[in-house]
VEXFI-312536 format. One record per residue (C-alpha): x negated, y negated, z negated; residue in three letters. Coordinates in steps of 0.25 Angstrom, whole numbers, padded with zeros to 4 digits, always signed. Layout:
REM VEXFI-312536
XYZALA...
This chain:
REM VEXFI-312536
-0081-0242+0050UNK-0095-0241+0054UNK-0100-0248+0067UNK-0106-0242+0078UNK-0119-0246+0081UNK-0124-0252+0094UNK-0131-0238+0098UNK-0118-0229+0095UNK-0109-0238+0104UNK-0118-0236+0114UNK-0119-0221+0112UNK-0104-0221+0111UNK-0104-0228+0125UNK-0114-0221+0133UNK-0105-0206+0128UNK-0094-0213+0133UNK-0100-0216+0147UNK-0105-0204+0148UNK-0091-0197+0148UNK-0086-0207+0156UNK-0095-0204+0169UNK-0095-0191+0165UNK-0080-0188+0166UNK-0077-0199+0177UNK-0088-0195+0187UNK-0086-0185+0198UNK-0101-0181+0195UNK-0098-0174+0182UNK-0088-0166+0186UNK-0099-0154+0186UNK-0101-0156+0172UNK-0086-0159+0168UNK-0084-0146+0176UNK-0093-0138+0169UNK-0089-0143+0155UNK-0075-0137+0157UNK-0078-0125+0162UNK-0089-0122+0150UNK-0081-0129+0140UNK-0067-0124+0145UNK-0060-0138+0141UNK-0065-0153+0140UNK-0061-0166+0137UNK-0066-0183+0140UNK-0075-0180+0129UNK-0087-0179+0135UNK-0100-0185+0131UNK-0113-0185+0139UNK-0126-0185+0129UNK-0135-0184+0140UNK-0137-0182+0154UNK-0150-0177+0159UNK-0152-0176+0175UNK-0162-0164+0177UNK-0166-0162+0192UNK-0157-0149+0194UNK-0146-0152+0181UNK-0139-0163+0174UNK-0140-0159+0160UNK-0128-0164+0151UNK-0127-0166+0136UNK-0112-0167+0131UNK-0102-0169+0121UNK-0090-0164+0124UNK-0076-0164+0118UNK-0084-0169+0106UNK-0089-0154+0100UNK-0098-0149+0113UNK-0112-0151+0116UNK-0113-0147+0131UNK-0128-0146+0137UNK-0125-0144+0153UNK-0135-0144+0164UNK-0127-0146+0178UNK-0134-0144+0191UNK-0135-0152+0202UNK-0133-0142+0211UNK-0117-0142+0212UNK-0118-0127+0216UNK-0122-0122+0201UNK-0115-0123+0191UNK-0122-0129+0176UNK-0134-0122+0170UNK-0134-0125+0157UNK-0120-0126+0147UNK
């Protein structure tokens, strides 16, 4: 079996992180809301690629359940719902 190099393990921690905050902090719950209601239904796996934080947005990159590629811009303002899907 082949070893995973330095810079995958790494790679492999940082996705993990990502999901962790992502599913345990009350400050994602925007997102998470909005992922199953576009996607209907979702599981754990969930991976952030990036995060960008934009003035008015938070643009999102993300694997989910494996398969999906979801590019999601969430407001700041918590009185509009996302922009982009």
């Amino acid at each position: 079996m082949a070893r995973q190099s330095l810079s995958d393990k790494r790679m492999i921690e940082e996705l993990n992180k990502g999901r962790e905050h992502l599913v345990s902090q009350a400050s994602s719950s925007r997102l998470l809301s909005a992922l199953r209601r576009r996607l209907q239904s979702i599981t754990r796996n969930i991976y952030v690629f990036d995060q960008i934080p934009e003035q008015c947005d938070e643009i999102y990159y993300l694997l989910v359940d494996g398969r999906i590629v979801v590019h999601i811009e969430i407001p700041r303002n918590t009185h509009v719902s996302e922009t982009v899907f």
